[in-house]
BAFI-3210 file (N, C-alpha, C; in Angstrom, 3 decimals, decimal comma, padded with zeros to 6 digits):
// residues 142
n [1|2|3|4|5|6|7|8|9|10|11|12|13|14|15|16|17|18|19|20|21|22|23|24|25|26|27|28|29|30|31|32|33|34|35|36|37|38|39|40|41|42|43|44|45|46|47|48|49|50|51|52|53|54|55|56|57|58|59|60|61|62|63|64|65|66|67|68|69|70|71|72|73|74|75|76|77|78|79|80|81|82|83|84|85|86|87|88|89|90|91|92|93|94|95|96|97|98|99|100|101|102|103|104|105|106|107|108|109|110|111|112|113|114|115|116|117|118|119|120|121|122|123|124|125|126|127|128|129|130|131|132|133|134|135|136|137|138|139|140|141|142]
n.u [100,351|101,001|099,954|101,659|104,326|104,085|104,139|106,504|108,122|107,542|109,474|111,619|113,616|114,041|113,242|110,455|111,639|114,126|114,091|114,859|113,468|110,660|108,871|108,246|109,015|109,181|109,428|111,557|111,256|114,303|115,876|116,328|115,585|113,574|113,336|112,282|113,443|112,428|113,747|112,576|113,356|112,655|114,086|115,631|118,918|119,474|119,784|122,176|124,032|124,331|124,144|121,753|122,522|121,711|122,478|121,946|123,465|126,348|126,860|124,187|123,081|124,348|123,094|120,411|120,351|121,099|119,147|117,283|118,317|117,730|114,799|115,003|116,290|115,157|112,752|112,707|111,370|112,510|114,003|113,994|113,560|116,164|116,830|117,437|118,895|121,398|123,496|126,450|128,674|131,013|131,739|133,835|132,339|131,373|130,457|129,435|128,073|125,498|122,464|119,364|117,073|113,792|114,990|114,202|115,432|116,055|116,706|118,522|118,905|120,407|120,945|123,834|125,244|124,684|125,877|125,145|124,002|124,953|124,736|125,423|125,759|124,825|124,610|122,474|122,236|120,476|119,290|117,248|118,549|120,935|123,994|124,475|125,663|126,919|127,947|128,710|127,330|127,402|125,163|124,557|122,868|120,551]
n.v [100,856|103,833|106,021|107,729|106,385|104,079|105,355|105,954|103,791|102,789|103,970|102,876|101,035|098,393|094,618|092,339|090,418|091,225|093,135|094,526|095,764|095,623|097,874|101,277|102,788|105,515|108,492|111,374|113,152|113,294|113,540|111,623|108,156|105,741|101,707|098,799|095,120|091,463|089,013|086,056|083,083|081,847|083,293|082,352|083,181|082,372|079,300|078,204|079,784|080,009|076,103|074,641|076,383|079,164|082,571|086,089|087,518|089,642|091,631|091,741|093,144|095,358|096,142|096,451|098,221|100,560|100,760|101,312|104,444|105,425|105,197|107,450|109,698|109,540|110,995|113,330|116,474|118,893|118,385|116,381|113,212|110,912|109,090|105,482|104,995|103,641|101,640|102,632|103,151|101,828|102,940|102,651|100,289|098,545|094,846|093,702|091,621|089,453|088,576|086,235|083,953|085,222|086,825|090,338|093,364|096,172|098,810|102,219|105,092|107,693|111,230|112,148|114,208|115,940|116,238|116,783|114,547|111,874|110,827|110,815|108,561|107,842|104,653|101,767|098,995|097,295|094,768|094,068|096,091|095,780|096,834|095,727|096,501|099,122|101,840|103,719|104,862|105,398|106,745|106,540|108,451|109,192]
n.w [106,351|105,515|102,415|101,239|101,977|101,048|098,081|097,825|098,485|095,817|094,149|093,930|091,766|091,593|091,262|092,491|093,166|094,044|096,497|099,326|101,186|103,381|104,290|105,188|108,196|108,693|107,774|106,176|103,476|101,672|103,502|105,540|106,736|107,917|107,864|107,328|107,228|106,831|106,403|105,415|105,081|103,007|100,513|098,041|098,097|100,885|100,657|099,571|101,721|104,315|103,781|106,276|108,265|107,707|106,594|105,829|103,380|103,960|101,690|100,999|102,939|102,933|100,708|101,336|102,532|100,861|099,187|100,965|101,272|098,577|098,469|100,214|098,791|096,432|097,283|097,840|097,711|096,579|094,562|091,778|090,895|089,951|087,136|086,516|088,732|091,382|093,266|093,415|095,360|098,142|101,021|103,553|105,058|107,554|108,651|111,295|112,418|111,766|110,234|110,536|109,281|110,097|111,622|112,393|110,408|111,191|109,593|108,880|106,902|106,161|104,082|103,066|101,058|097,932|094,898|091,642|089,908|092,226|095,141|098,549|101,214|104,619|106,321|108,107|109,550|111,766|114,220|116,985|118,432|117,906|115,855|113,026|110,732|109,503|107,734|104,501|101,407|098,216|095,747|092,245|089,541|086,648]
ca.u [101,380|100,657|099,905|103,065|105,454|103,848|104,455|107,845|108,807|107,551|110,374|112,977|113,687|114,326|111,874|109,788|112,659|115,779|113,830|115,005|113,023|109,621|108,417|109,037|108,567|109,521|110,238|111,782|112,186|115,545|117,097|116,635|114,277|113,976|112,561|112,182|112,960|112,046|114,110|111,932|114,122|112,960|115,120|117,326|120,303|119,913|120,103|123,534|124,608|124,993|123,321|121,799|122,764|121,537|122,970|121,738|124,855|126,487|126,751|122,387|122,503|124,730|121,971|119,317|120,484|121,316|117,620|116,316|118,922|117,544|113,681|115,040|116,933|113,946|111,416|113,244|110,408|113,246|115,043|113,524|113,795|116,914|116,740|118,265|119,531|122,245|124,161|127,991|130,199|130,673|133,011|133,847|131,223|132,145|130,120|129,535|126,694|124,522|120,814|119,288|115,519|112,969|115,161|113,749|116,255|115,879|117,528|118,638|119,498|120,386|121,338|124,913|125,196|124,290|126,551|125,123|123,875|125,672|124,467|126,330|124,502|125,037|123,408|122,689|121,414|120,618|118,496|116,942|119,005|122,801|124,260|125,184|125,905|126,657|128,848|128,682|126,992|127,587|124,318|124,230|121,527|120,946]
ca.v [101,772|104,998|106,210|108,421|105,284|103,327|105,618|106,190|102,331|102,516|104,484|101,869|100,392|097,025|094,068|092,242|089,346|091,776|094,269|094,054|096,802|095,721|098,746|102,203|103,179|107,118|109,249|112,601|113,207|113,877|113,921|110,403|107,381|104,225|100,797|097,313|093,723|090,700|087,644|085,051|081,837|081,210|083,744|081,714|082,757|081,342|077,949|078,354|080,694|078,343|075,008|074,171|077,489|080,070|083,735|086,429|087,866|090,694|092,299|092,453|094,412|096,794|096,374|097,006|100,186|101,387|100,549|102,721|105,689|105,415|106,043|108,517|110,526|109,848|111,224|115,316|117,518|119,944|117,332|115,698|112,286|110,456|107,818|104,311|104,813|102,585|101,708|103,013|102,951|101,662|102,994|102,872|099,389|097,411|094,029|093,738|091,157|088,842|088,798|084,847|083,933|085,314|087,908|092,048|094,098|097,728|099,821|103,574|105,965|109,346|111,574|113,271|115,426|115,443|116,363|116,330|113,086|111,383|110,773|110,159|108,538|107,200|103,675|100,863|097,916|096,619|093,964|094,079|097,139|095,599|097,474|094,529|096,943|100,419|102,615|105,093|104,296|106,323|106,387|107,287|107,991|109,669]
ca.w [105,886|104,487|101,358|101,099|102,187|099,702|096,807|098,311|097,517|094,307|093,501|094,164|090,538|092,148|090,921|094,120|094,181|095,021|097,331|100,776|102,477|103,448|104,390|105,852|108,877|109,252|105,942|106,143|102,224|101,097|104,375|106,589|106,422|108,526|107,265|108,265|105,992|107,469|105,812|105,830|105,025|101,340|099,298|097,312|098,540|101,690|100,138|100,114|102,286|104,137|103,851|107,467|108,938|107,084|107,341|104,952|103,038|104,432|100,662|100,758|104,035|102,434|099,416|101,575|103,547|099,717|098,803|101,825|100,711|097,484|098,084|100,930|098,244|095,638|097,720|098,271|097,132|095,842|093,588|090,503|090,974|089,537|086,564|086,703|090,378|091,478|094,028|092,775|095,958|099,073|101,886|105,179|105,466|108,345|108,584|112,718|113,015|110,987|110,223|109,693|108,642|110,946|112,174|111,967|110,467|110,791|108,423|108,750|106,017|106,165|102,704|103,612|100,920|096,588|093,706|090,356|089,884|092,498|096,018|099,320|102,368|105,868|106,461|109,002|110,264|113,599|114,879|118,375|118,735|117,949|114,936|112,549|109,560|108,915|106,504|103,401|100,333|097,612|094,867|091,108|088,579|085,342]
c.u [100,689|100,519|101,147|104,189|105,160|104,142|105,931|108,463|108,350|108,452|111,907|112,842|113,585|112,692|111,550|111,365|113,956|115,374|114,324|114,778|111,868|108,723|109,062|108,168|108,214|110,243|110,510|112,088|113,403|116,241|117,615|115,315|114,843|113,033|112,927|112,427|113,433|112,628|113,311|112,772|114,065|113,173|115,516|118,425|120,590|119,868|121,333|124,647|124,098|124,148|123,522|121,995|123,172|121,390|122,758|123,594|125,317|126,416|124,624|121,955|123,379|123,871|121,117|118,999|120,531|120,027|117,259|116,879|118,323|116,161|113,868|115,257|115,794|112,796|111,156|112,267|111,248|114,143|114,174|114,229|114,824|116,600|117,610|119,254|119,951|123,140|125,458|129,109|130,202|131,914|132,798|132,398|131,850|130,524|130,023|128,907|126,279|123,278|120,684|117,733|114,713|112,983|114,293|114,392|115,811|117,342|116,958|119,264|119,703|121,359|122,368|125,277|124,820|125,088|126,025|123,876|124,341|124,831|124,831|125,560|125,138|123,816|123,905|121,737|121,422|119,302|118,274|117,684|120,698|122,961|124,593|125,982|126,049|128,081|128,152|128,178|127,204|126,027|124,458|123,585|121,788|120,162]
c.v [102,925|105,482|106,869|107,143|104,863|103,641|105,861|104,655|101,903|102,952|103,344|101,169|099,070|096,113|093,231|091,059|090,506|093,204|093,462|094,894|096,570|096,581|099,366|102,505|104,884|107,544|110,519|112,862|114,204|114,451|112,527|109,701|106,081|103,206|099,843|096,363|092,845|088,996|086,343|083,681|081,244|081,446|082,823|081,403|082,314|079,958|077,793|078,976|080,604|077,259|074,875|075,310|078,618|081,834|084,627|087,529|089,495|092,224|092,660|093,242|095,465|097,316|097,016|098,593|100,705|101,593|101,741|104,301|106,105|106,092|107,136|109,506|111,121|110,908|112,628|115,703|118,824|119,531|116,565|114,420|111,768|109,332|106,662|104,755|103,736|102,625|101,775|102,989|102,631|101,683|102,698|101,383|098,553|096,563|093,651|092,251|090,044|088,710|086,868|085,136|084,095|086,365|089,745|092,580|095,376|098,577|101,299|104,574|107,948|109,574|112,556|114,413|114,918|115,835|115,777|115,304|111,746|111,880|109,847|110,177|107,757|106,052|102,748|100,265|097,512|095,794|093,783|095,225|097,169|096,132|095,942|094,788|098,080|100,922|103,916|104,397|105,499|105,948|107,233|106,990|109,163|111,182]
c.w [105,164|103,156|100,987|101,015|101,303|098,237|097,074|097,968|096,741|093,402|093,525|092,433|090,566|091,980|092,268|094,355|094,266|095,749|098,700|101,695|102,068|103,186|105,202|107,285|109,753|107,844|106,344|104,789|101,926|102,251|105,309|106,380|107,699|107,801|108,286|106,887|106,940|106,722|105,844|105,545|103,121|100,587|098,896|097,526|100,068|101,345|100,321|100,780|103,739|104,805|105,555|108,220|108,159|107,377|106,070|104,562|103,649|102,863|100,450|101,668|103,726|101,693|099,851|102,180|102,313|099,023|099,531|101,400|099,884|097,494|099,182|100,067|096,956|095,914|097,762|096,940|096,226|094,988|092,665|090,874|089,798|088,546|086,875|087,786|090,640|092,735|092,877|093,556|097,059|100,108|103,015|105,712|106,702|109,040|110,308|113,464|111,810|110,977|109,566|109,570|109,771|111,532|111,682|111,405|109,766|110,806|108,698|107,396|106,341|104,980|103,663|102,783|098,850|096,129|092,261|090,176|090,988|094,363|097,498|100,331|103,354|106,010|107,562|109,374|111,370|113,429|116,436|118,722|118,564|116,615|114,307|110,856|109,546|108,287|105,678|102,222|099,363|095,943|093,076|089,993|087,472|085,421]
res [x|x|x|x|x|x|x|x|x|x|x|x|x|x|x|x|x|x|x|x|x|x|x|x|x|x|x|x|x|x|x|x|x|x|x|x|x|x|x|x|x|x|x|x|x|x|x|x|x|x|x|x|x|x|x|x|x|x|x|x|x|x|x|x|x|x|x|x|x|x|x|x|x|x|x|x|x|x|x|x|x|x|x|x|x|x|x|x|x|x|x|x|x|x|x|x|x|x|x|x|x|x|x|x|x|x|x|x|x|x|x|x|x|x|x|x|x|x|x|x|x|x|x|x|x|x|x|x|x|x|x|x|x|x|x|x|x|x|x|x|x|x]
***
């Protein structure tokens, strides 16, 4: 991975257990990014989600597309990076698919437009190429 990508998910606030973007694979700062996270089976919350047939939650692939938004939006050379960045809203999500342990899931972001503090983005997941996630995230920081 590149030196750029790499300082690019150092900006994520998120500590190593609730990251869910491996790495990036394509950065445009402050306009679109793609990544990759790779579930491996021994998060946590697949323990119960659900015992024996384990399906990662559809609320962490909203998390994770909001992750990639996040160092997409971080990264704009013409924007001062945001403090305590957060996910704040989430529209238009519709849940298509599921991701289990082993699976790829690549994540899209694109930044739709800023206000202030306040940052609105297009995201999505697919695996092998089936959408299993996408929507609007809405981000805000200080």
């Amino acid at each position: 991975m590149s030196p750029h990508f790499l300082l690019a998910l150092e900006r994520l606030p998120h500590g190593p257990q609730f990251r869910f973007l491996d790495r990036l694979t394509d950065l445009d700062p402050g306009r679109t990014g793609t990544g990759e996270y790779h579930p491996r089976g021994e998060e946590p919350f697949f323990e119960g989600h659900f015992p024996g047939a384990p399906l990662m939650p559809g609320v962490l692939l909203i998390e994770a597309g909001a992750q990639l938004a996040g160092v997409v939006a971080q990264c704009d050379p013409a924007i001062p990076p945001l403090r305590s960045l957060r996910l704040a809203g989430v529209r238009t999500v519709k849940l298509t698919g599921s991701a289990r342990p082993g699976q790829s899931i690549r994540l899209e972001a694109t930044i739709l437009k800023r206000l202030g503090n306040l940052i609105q983005a297009a995201v999505k997941a697919e695996i092998q190429g089936q959408v299993i996630m996408q929507g609007e995230v809405t981000l805000a920081g200080e």
